[in-house]
C-alpha positions, -999 to +999 in steps of 0.1 A: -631+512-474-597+507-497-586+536-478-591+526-442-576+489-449-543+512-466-540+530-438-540+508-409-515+487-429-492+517-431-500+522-392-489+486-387-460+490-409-446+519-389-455+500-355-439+476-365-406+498-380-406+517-349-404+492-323-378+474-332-352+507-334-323+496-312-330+533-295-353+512-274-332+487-262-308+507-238-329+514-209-326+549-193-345+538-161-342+509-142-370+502-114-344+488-090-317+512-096-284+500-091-291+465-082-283+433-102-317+427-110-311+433-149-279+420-150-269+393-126-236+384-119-232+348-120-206+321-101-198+290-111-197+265-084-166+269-056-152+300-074-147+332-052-176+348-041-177+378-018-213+377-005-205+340+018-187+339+047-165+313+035-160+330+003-170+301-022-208+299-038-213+262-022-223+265+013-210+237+036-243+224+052-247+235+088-225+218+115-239+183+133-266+185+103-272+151+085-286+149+051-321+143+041-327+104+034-292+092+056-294+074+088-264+075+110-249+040+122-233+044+153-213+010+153-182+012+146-162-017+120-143-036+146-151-069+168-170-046+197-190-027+174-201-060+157-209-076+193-231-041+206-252-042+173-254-081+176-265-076+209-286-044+209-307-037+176-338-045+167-356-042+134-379-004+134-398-020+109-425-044+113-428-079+103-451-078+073-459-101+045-450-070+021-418-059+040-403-097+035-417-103-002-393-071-011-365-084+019-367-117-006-363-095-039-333-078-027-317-109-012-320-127-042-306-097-061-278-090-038-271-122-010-286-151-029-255-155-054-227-164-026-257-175+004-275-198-018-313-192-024-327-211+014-295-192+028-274-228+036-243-214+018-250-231-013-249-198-039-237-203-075-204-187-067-200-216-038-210-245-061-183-231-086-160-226-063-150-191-067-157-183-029-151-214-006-165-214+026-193-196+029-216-197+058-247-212+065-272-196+081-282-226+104-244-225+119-241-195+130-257-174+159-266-141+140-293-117+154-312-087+137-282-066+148-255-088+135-272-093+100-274-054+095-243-047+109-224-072+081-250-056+054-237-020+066-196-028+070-189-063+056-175-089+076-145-116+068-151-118+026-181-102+027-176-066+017-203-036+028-237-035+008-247+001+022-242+016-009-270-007-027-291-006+002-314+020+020-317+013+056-353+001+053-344-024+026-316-031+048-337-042+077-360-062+048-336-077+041-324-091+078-362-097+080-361-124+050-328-135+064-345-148+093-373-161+080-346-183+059-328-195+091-364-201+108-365-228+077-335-242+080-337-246+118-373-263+117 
């Protein structure tokens, strides 16, 4: 029995010694020849690359392609565009307890500091007088279009909220909005 365990350690021993010869380690066959399987050649982002058309490794997305999650706004920033969206859009979204419980989150986060929490012009920024002027929502003629429209571009002092926004919390939004001029109208 001493015998047996002596040997198989010697066996392991030269296992072990034998595998890890560095003759090993340069390959004389590849399976996929000549290809850079093995070895890969890698490019950094926008340096020269021969294999794209345009010759850099970021591909420019596919012409009249928009990205996942964006929503193209067709109206322009200017008086017209204003009056076609104030005129022509309607919320996608419907009217739901849920949808104006988050509309009132995000307008207290984002509108309610210059627009006052019931939307009469009254926001802490108003009452210290570091913006003058700001409108009520009772005074003014605004529509679903015209709201989103000065949430995408801005309008007078007011400057774009787009970037903060997603277009459904967008239109949440305009939905609390007029739920708040529905009150102050009553």
């Amino acid at each position: 029995m001493k015998n047996f365990i002596k040997i198989t350690y010697f066996l392991v021993l030269v296992i072990v010694f034998t595998s890890c010869n560095d003759s090993n380690t340069n390959r004389k066959v590849q399976y996929m020849g000549d290809t850079d399987m093995y070895d890969a050649v890698a490019y950094d982002t926008y340096t020269k690359n021969p294999i794209f058309k345009n010759g850099i490794s970021a591909q420019l997305p596919v012409e009249g392609t928009i990205s996942r999650g964006i929503v193209p706004y067709e109206y322009p920033n200017t008086e017209p565009g204003y009056q076609m969206a104030k005129d022509s859009m309607m919320s996608p979204i419907k009217l739901t307890d849920k949808n104006l419980l988050k509309g009132k989150e995000l307008y207290t986060i984002f509108c309610a500091i210059c627009h006052g929490d019931k939307g009469d012009g009254q926001g802490i920024l108003m009452i210290n007088e570091t913006f003058l002027g700001v409108p009520n929502y009772k005074d003014r003629e605004i529509t679903q279009g015209s709201i989103y429209h000065v949430i995408m571009h801005g309008r007078n002092m007011m400057g774009s909220h787009a970037s903060q926004l997603t277009n459904n919390e967008r239109w949440q939004v305009v939905q609390y909005v007029e739920s708040l001029r529905a009150e102050l109208l009553k």
